[in-house]
CHARMM internal coordinates of N, CA and C (Angstrom, degrees):
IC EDIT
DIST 1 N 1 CA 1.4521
DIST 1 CA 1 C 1.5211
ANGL 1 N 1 CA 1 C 109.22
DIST 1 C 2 N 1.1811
ANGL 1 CA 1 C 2 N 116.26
DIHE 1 N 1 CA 1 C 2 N 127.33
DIST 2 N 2 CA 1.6188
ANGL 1 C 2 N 2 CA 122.52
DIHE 1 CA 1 C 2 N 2 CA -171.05
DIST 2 CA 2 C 1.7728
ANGL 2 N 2 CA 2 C 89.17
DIHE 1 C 2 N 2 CA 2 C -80.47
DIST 2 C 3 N 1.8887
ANGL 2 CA 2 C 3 N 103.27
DIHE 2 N 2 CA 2 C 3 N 135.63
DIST 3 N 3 CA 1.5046
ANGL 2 C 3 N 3 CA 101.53
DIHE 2 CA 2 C 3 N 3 CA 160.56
DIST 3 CA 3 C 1.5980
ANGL 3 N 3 CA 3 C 119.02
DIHE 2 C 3 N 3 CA 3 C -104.82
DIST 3 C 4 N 1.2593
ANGL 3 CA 3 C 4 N 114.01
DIHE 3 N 3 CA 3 C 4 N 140.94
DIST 4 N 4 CA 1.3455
ANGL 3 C 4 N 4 CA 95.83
DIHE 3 CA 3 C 4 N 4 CA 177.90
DIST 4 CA 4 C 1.4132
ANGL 4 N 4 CA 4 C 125.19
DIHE 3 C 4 N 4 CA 4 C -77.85
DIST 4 C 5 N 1.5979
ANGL 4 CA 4 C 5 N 112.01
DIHE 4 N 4 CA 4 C 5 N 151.62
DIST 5 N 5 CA 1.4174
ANGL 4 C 5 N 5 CA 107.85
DIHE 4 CA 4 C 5 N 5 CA -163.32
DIST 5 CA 5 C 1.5623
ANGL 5 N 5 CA 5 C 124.70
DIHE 4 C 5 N 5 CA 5 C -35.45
DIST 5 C 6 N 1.2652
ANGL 5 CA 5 C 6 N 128.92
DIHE 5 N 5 CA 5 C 6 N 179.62
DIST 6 N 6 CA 1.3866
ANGL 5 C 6 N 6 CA 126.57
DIHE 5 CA 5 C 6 N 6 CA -177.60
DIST 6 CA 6 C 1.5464
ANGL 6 N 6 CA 6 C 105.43
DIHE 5 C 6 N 6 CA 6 C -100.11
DIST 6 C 7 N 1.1609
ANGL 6 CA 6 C 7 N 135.92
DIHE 6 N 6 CA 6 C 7 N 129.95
DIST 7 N 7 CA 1.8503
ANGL 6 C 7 N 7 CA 129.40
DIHE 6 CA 6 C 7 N 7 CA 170.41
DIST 7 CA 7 C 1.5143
ANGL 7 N 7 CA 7 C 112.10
DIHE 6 C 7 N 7 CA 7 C -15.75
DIST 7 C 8 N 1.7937
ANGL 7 CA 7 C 8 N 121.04
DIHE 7 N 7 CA 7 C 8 N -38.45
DIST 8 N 8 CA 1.1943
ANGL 7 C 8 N 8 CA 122.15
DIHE 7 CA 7 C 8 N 8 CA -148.81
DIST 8 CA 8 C 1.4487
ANGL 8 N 8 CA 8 C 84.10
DIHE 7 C 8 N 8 CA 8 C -84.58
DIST 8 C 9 N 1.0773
ANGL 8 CA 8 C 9 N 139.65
DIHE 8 N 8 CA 8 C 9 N 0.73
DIST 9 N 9 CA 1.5799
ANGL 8 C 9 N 9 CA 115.54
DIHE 8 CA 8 C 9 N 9 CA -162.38
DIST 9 CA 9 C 1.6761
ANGL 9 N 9 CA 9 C 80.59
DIHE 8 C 9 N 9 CA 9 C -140.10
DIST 9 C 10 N 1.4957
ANGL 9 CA 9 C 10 N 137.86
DIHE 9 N 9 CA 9 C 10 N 11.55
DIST 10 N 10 CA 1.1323
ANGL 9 C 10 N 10 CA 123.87
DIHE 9 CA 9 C 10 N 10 CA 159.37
DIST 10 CA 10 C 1.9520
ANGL 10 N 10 CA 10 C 120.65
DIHE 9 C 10 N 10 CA 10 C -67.45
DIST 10 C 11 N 1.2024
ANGL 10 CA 10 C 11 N 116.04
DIHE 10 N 10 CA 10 C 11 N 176.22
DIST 11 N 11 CA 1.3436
ANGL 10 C 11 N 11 CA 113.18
DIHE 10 CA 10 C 11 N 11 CA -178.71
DIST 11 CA 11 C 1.3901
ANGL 11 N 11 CA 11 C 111.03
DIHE 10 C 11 N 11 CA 11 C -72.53
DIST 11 C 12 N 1.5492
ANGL 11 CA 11 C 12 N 126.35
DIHE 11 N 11 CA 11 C 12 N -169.92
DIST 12 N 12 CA 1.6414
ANGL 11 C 12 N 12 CA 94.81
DIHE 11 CA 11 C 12 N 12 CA -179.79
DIST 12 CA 12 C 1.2688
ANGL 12 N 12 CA 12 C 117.68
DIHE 11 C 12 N 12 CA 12 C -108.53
DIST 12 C 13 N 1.6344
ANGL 12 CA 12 C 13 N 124.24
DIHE 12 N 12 CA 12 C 13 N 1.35
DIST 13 N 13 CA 1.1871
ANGL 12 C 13 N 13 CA 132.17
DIHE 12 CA 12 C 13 N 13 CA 166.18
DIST 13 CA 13 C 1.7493
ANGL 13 N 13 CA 13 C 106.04
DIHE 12 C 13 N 13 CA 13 C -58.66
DIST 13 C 14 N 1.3791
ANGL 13 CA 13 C 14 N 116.08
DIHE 13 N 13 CA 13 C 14 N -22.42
DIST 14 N 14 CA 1.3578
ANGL 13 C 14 N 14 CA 118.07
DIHE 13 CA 13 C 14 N 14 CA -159.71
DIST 14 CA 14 C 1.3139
ANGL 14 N 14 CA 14 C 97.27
DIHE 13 C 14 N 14 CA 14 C -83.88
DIST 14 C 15 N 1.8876
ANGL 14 CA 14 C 15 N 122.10
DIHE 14 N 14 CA 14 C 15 N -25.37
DIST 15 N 15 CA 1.0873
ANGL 14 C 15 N 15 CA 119.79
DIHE 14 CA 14 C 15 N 15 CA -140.46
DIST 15 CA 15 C 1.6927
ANGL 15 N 15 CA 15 C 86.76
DIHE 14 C 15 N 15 CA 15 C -91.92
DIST 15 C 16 N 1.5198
ANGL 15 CA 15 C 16 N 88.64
DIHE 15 N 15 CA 15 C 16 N -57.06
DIST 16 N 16 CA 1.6555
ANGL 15 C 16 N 16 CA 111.92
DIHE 15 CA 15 C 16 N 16 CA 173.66
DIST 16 CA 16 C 1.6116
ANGL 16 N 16 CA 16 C 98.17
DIHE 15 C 16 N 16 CA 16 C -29.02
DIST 16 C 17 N 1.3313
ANGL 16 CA 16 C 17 N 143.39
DIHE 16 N 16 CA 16 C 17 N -98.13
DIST 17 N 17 CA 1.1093
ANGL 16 C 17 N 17 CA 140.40
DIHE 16 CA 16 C 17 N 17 CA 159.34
DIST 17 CA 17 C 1.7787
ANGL 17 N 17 CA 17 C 111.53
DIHE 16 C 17 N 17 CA 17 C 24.46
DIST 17 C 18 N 1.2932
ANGL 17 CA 17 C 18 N 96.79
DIHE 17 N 17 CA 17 C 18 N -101.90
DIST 18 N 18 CA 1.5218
ANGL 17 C 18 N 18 CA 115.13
DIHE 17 CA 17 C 18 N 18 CA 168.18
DIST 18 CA 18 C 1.2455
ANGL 18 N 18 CA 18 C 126.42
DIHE 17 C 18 N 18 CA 18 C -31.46
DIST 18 C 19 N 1.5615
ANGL 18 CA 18 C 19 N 122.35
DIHE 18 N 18 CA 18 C 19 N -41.70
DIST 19 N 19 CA 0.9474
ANGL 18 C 19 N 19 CA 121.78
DIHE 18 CA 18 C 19 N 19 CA 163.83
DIST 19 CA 19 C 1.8214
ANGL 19 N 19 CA 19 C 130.19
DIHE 18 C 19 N 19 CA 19 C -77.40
DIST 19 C 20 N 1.3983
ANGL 19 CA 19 C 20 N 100.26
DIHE 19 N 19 CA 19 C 20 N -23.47
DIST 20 N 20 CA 1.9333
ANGL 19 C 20 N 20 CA 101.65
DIHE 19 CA 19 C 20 N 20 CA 154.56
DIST 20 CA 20 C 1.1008
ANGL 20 N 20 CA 20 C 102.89
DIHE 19 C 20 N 20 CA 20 C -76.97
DIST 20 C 21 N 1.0287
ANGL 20 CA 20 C 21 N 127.83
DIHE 20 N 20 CA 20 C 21 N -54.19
DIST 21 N 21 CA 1.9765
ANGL 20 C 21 N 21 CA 108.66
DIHE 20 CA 20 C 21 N 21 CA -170.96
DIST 21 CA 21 C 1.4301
ANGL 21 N 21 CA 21 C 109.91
DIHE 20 C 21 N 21 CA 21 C -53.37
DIST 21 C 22 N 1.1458
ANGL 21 CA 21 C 22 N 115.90
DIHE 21 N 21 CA 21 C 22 N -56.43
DIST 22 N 22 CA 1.9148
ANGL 21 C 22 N 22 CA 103.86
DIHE 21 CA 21 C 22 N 22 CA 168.96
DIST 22 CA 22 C 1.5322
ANGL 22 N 22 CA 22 C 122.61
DIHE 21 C 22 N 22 CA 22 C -68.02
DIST 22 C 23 N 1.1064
ANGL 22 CA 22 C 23 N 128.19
DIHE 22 N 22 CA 22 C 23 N 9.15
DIST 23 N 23 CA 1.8787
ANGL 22 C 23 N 23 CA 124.32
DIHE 22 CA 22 C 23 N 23 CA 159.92
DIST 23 CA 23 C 1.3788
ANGL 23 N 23 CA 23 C 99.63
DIHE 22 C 23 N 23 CA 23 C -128.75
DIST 23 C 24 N 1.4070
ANGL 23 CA 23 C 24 N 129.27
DIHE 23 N 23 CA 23 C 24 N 34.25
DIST 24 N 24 CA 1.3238
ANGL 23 C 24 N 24 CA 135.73
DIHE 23 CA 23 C 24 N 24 CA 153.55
DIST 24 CA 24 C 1.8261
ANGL 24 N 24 CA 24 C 109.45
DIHE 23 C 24 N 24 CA 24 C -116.99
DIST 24 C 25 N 1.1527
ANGL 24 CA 24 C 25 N 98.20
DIHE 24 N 24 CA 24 C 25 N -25.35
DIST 25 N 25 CA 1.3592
ANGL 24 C 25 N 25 CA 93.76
DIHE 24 CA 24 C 25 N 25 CA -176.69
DIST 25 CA 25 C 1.8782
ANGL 25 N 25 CA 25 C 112.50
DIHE 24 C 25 N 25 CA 25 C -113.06
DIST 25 C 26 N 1.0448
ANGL 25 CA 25 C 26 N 107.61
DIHE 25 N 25 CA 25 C 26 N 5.20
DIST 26 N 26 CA 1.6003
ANGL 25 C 26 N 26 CA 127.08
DIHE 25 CA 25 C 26 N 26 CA 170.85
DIST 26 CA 26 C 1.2772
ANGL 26 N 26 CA 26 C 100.76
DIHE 25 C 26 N 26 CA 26 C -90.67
DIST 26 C 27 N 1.1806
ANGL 26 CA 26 C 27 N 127.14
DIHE 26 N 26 CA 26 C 27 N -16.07
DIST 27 N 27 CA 2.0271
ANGL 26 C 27 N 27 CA 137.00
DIHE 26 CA 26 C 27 N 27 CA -177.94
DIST 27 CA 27 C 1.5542
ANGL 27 N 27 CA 27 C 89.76
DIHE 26 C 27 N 27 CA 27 C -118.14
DIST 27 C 28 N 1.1262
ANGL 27 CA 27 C 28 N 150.10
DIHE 27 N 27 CA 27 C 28 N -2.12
DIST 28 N 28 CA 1.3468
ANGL 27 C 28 N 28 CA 132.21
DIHE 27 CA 27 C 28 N 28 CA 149.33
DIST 28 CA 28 C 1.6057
ANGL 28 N 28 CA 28 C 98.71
DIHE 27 C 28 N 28 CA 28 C 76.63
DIST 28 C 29 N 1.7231
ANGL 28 CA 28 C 29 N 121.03
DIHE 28 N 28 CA 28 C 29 N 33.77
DIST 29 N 29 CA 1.2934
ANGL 28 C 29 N 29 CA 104.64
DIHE 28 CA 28 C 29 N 29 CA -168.72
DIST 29 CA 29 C 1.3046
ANGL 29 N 29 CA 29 C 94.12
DIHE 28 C 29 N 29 CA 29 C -88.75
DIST 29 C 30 N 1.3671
ANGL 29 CA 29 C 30 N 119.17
DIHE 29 N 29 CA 29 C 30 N 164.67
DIST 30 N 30 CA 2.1699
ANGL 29 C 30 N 30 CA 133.39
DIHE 29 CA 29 C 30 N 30 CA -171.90
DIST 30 CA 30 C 1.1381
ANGL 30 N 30 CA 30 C 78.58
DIHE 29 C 30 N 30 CA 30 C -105.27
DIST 30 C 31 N 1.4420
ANGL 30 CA 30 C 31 N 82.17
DIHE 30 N 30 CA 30 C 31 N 134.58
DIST 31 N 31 CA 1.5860
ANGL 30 C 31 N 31 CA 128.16
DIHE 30 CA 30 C 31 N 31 CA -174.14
DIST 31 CA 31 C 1.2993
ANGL 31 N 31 CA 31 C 101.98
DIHE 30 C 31 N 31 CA 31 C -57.46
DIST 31 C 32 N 1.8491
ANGL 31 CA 31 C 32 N 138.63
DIHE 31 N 31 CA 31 C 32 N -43.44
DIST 32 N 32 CA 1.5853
ANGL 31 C 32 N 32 CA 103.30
DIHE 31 CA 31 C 32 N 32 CA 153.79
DIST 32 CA 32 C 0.7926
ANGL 32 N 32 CA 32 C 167.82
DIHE 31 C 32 N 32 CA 32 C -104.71
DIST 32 C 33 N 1.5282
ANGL 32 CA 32 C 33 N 102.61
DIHE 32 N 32 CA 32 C 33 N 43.10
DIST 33 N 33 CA 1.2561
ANGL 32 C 33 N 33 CA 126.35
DIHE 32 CA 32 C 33 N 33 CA 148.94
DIST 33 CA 33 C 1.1614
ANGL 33 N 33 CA 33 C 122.60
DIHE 32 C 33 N 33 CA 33 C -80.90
DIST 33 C 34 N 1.0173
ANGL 33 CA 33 C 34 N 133.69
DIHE 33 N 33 CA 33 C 34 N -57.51
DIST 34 N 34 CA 1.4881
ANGL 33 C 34 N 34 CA 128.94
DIHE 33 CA 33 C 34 N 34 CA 163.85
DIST 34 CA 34 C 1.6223
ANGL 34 N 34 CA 34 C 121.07
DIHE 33 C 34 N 34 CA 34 C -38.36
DIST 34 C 35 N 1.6273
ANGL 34 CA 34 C 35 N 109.13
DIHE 34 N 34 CA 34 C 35 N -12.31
DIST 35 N 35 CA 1.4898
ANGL 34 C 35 N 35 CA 102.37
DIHE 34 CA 34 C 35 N 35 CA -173.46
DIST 35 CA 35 C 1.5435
ANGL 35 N 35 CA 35 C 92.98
DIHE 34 C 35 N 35 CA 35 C -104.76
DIST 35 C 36 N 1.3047
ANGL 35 CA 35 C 36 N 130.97
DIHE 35 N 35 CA 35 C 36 N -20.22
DIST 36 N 36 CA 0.9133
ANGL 35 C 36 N 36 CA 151.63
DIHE 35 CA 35 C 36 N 36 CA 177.85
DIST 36 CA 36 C 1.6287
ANGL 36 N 36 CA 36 C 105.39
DIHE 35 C 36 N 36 CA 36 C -58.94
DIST 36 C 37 N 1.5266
ANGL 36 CA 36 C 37 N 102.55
DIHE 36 N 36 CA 36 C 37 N -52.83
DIST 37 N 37 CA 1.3374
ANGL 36 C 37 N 37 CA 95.87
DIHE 36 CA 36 C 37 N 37 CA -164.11
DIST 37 CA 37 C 1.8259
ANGL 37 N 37 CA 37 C 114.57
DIHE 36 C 37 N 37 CA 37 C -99.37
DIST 37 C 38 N 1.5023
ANGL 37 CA 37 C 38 N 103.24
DIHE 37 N 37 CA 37 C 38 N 1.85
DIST 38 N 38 CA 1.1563
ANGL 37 C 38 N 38 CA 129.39
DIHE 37 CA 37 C 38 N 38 CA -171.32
DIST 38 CA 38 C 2.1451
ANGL 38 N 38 CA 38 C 82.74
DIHE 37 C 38 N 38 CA 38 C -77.73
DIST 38 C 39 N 1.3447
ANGL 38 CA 38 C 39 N 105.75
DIHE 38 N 38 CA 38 C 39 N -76.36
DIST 39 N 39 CA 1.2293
ANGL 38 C 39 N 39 CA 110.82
DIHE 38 CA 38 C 39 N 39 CA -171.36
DIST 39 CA 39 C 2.2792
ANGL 39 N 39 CA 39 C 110.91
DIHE 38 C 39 N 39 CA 39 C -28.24
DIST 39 C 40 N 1.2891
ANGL 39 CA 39 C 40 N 99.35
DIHE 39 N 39 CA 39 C 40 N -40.38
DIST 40 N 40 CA 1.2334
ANGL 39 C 40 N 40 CA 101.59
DIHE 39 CA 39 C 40 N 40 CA -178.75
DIST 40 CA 40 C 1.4851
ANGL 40 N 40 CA 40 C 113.59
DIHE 39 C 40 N 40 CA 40 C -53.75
DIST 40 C 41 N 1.4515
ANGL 40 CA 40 C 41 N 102.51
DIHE 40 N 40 CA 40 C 41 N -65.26
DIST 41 N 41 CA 1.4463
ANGL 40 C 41 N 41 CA 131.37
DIHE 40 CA 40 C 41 N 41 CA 172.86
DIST 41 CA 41 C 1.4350
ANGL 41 N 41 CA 41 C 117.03
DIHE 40 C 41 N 41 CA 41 C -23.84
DIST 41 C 42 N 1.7025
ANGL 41 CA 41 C 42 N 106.73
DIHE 41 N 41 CA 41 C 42 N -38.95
DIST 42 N 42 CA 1.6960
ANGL 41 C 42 N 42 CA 112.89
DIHE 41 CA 41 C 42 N 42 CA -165.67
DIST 42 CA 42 C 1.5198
ANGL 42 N 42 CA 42 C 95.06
DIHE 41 C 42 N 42 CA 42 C -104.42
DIST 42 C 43 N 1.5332
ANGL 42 CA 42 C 43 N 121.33
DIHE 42 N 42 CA 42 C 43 N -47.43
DIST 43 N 43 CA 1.3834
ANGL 42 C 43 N 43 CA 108.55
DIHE 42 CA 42 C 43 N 43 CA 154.19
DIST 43 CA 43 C 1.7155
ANGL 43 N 43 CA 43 C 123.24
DIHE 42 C 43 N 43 CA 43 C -14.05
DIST 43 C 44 N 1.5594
ANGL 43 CA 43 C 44 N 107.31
DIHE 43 N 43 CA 43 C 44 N -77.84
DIST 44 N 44 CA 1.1884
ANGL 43 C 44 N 44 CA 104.15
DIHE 43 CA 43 C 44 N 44 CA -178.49
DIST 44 CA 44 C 1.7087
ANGL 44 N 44 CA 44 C 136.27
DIHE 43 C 44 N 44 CA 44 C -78.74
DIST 44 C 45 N 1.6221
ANGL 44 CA 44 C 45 N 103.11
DIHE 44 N 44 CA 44 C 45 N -14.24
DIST 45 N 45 CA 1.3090
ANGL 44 C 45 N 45 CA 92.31
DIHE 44 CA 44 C 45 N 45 CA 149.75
DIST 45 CA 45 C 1.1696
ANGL 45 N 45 CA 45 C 145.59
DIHE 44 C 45 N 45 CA 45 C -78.12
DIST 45 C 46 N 1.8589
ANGL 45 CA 45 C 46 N 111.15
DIHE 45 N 45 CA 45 C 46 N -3.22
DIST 46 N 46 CA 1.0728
ANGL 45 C 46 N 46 CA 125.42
DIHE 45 CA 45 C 46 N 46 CA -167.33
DIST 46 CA 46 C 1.9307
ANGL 46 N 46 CA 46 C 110.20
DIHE 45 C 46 N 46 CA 46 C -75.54
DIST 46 C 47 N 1.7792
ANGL 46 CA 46 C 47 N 84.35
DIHE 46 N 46 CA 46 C 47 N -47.27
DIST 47 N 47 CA 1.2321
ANGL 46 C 47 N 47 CA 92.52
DIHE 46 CA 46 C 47 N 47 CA 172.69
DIST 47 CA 47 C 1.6071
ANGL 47 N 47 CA 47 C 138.15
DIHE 46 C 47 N 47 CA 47 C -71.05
DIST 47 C 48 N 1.5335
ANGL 47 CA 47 C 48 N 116.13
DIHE 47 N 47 CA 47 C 48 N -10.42
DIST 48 N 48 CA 1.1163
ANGL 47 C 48 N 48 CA 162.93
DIHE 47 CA 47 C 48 N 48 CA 131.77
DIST 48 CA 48 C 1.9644
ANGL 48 N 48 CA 48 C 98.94
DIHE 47 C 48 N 48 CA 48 C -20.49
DIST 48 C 49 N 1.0576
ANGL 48 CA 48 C 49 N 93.54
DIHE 48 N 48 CA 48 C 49 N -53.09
DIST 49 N 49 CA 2.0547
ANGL 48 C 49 N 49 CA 96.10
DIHE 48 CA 48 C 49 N 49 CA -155.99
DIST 49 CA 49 C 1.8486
ANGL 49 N 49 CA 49 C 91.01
DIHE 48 C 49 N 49 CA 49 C -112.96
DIST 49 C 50 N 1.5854
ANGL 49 CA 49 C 50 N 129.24
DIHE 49 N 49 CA 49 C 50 N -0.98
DIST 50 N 50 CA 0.8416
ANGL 49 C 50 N 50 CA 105.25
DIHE 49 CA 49 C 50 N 50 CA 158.55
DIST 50 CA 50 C 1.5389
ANGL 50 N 50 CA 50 C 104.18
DIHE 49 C 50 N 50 CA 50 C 113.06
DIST 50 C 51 N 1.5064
ANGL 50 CA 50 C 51 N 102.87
DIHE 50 N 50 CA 50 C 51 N -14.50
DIST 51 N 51 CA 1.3761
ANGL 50 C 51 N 51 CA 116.17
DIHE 50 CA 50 C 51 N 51 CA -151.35
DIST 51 CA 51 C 1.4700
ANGL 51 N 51 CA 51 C 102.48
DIHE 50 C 51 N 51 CA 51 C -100.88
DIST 51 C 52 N 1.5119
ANGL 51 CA 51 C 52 N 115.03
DIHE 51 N 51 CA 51 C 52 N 11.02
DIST 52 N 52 CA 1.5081
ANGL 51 C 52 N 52 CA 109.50
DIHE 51 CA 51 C 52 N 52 CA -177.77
DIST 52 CA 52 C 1.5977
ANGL 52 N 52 CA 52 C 125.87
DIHE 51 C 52 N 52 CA 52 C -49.33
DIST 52 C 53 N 1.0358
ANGL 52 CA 52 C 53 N 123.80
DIHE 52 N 52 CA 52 C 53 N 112.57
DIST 53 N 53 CA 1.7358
ANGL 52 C 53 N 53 CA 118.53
DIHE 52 CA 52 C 53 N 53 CA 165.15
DIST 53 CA 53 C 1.2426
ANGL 53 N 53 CA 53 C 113.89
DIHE 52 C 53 N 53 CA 53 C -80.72
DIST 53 C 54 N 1.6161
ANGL 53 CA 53 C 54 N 105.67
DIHE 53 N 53 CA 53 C 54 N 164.71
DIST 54 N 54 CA 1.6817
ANGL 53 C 54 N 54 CA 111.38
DIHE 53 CA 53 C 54 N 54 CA 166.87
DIST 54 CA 54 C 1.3338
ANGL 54 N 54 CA 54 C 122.58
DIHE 53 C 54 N 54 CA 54 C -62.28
END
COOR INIT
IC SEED 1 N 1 CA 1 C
IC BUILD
């Protein structure tokens, strides 16, 4: 049976990932807030990389 890789050997966006979902959900924050505040987050990295939209 093939296992899939382990997190530690994922890329680091994958890790990054994994690691907000477990100190978002260890604080019990509701999900919209977190989508709420997620939206900010990509906002400003977007604009960050250049990638801002209207």
């Amino acid at each position: 049976m093939n296992k899939p890789p382990s997190v530690d050997q994922a890329p680091l966006h994958i890790k990054l990932a994994v690691d907000l979902i477990m100190l978002l959900e260890q604080h019990e924050v509701p999900p919209q807030q977190v989508l709420d505040a997620l939206e900010i987050v990509k906002q400003d990295y977007q604009q960050k990389a250049g990638l801002e939209l209207e």
